[in-house]
Residue, then its C-alpha position, 0 to 999 in steps of 0.5 A: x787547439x785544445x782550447x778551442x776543442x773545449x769552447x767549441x763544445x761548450x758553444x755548440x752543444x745546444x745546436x747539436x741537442x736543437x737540431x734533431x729534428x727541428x728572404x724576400x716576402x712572396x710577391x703574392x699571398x698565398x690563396x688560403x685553404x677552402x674547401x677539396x679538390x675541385x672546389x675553387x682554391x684547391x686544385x689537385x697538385x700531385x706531389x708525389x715523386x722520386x728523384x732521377x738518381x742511383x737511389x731513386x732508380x732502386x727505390x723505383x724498382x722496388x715500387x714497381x714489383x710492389x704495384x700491384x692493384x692495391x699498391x705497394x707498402x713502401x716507398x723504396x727508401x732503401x734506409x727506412x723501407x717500412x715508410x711510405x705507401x704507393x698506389x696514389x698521391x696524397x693532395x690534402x690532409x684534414x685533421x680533425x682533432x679533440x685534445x686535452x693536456x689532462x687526458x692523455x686521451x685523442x678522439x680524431x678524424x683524419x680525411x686524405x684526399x688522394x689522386x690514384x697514381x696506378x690504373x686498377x687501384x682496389x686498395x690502399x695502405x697508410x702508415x699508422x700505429x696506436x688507437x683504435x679505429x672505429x670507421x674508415x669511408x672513401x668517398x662517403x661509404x663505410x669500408x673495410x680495413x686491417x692492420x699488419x705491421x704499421x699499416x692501415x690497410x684499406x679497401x677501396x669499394x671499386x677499382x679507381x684507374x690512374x689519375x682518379x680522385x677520392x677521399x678517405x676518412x679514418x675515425x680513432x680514438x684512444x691514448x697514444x701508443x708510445x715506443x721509442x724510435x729506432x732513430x731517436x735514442x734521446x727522446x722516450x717516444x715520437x708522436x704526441x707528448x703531454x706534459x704535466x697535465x697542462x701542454x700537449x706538442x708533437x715530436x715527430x721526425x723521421x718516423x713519428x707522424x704515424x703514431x698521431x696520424x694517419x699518413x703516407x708517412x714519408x717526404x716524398x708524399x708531400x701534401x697541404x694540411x688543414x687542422x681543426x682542433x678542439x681543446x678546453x676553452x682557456x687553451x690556445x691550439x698553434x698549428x703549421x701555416x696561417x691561423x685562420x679562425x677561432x671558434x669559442x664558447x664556454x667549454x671549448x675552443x676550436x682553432x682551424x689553421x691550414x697550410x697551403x704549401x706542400x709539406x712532409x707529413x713529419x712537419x705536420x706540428x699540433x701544440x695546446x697550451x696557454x699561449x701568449x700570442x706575439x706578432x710582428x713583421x719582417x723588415x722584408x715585410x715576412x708575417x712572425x707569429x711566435x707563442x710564448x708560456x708567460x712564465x719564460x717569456x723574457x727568455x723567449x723573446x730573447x731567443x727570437x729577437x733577430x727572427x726578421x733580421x735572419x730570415x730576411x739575410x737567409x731570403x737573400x741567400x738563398x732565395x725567398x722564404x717560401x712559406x705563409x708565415x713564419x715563428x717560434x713555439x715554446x715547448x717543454x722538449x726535453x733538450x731539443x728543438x724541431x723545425x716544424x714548417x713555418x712554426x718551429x718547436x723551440x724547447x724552453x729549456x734552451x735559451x738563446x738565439x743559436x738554437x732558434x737560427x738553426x731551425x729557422x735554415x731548416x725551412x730551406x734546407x729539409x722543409x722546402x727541399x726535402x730529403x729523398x732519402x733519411x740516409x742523405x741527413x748530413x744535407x739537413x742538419x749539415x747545411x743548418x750547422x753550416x748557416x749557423x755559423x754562418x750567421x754568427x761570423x758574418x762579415x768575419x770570414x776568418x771567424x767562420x774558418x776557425x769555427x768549421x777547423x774546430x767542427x772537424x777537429x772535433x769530429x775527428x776526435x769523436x771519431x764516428x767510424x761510419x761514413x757521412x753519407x749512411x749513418x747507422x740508425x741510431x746515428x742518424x742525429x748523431x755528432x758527425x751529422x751536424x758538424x762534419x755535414x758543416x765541415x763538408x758544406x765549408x769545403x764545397x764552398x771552398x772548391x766551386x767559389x762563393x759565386x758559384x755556390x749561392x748561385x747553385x743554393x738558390x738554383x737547387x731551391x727553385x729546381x727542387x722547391x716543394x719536393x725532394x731531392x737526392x745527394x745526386x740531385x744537389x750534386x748535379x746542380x752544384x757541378x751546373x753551377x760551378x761548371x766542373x766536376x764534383x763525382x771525387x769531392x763528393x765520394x771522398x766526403x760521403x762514401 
């Protein structure tokens, strides 16, 4: 056993340090991004929402005293409140970005466009930290604005009543500000990074996408993204869903891609560097895009060489891959990885293929079906440790069963002295996360039967696809499945 205790280290200790965070083809392709709300292919689709459950009910409540006519500045995540906004629905964003990785220096536009989810809306907030804000319009007209603790607080020019549509544009610029997440401790700062003067990529879960842009930084707001941005020509822009055109000439480039499926704002991904494009498909006929540094590219290719082969066998486990595209992008992380939607953030200083597996589970498991609450993290990186092994033992089901001994052997002996279920902050990517989340995963498998749990895994992803759901959420659906109850095997592994 102690043996195993060792390998067992040794063999996952990139997983633990990848994870941070970061399938059958669709039947139809996806309508492309072209233009806002009311123009043709791109109808509003409300994605804001809370989760019928304990949490969520308290969430709702706290909401409730905070809607006031200019909405509320949280979204009652009762484990990192200071996220969120309420009063409307973010449907789109349109980030408009000049970047370059010699200057540390960012000159944006971000335009949101919104629905108003309360009757009387006169104002707005919007997580943001760092830059200096030159203009802020809704609907086209200058407005004013202030800044409180981490917010954008922004004036509308006349009350909107519910289910109004409008637009707001925030122009900034300036160096990002770095400070250090309370829930990250192994990286310096979220939000932009610059490296070397030559690449520049985003790091950004749980509470990072309001050091780049502005945002109703939480899951629950979930929104289609477009980006526009303009490097020095030579550099190559890789962004979150379908590249959709290049703009070139002799000093610049402009790359425009755009997402079409709803996506958390902490996904949202910008890379720049000088790329190496590789294409391919699926064996199930699913688009991969990867971008690779010519200097260790060999190692790349390695890492993603069984991209069509996992995420076809994932499709059918779980249910079709449901996003536009899929592929890789190297980066300098230092030491980690990031499953940004549909276009992961592979650290190039990690090699081999189990790093780039277990980001790829996250576009169920986080990106499709998102967390309702970051306390429920054990349900992202559990369940991408668990598909993991998965995968590395299929067809020895032995294997698996000695892998997870080894997870909760191990945990054991880290003995994290917290519950699974509530993490302290600067444990939220912790060891009991991914490995006892793995073990826990094993052991529901265990008590409803195979059939019942990939019958319930693929019910949860159609029930909850493009939203988020809640521990109880998962709950209910697995007791569907199995037909029996699980209050005890729950509580006993999370409280």
């Amino acid at each position: 056993m102690q043996g195993l205790k060792a390998n067992f280290h040794l063999v996952w200790l990139l997983v633990l340090l990848a994870g941070c965070a970061g399938t059958e083809s669709p039947t139809t392709s996806p309508t492309p991004i072209v233009g806002r709300i009311g123009d043709v292919g791109l109808a509003p689709t409300p994605t804001l929402h809370s989760s019928d459950t304990a949490v969520a009910r308290s969430a709702a409540s706290e909401v409730s005293e905070n809607d006031r006519p200019g909405g509320g500045r949280s979204l009652g995540d009762p484990y990192i409140p200071e996220l969120g906004n309420t009063g409307y629905d973010a449907q789109q964003y349109t980030l408009k970005l000049a970047l370059d990785p010699a200057v540390t220096h960012v000159t944006g536009t971000t335009t949101i466009q919104a629905i108003a989810t309360i009757d009387a809306l006169s104002q707005i907030s919007l997580d943001f930290i760092g830059f200096e804000i030159g203009l802020v319009k809704v609907n086209g007209s200058a407005v004013s604005f202030s800044r409180a603790n981490g917010k954008l607080i922004i004036n509308l020019p006349q009350p909107l009543a519910a289910g109004t549509t409008f637009e707001v544009a925030i122009e900034y610029a300036g160096a990002p500000l770095r400070e250090q997440s309370a829930y990250v401790g192994f990286i310096e700062a979220l939000g932009l990074q610059y490296v070397d003067g030559k690449t520049i990529f985003v790091v950004a879960e749980p509470d990072g996408a309001r050091y780049w842009f502005p945002a109703n930084d939480h899951p629950r707001d979930k929104a289609l993204f477009r980006f526009e941005v303009t490097v020095p020509a030579g550099l190559t822009v890789v962004a979150n869903g379908r590249l959709i055109t290049t703009q070139n000439n002799d000093t610049t480039s402009i790359f425009i891609w755009g997402h079409d499926r709803p996506m958390a704002p902490y996904l949202a991904l910008v890379a720049v560097g000088p790329y190496e494009r590789i294409d391919a498909v699926s064996p199930g006929g699913i688009p991969l895009r990867h971008y690779a540094f010519a200097e260790s590219r060999a190692d790349f290719e390695q890492a993603v060489a069984v991209t069509g082969e996992a995420i076809d066998w994932m499709s059918q486990l779980f249910g079709p891959y449901p996003f536009e595209e899929f592929g890789y992008v190297a980066a300098a992380v230092p030491g980690a990885s990031l499953e940004t939607q549909t276009m992961v953030l592979l650290s190039s200083t990690i090699t081999g293929q189990r790093t780039a597996v277990h980001e790829m589970a996250h576009m169920w498991f986080g990106n499709w079906v998102s967390l309702d609450s970051w306390q429920e993290m054990w349900r992202n990186e559990g369940f991408a440790t668990y598909v993991t092994m998965m995968w590395e033992n299929r067809g020895d089901p032995e294997g698996l069963d000695l892998e997870v001994a080894g997870a909760l052997a191990a945990t054991a002996e880290n003995d994290p002295q917290y519950p699974l279920g509530n993490p302290p902050p600067q444990y939220l990517f912790g060891y009991n996360t991914y490995f006892k989340g793995a073990a826990m995963v094993h052991a529901l498998r265990r008590e409803v039967g195979d059939d019942a749990f990939f019958t319930g895994l693929r019910a949860y992803f159609q029930r909850y696809g493009g939203r988020t759901a809640s521990d109880a959420d998962f709950q209910a659906v697995m007791e569907e499945a199995a037909a029996v109850p699980l209050d005890d095997f729950f509580a006993e592994w999370l409280d």
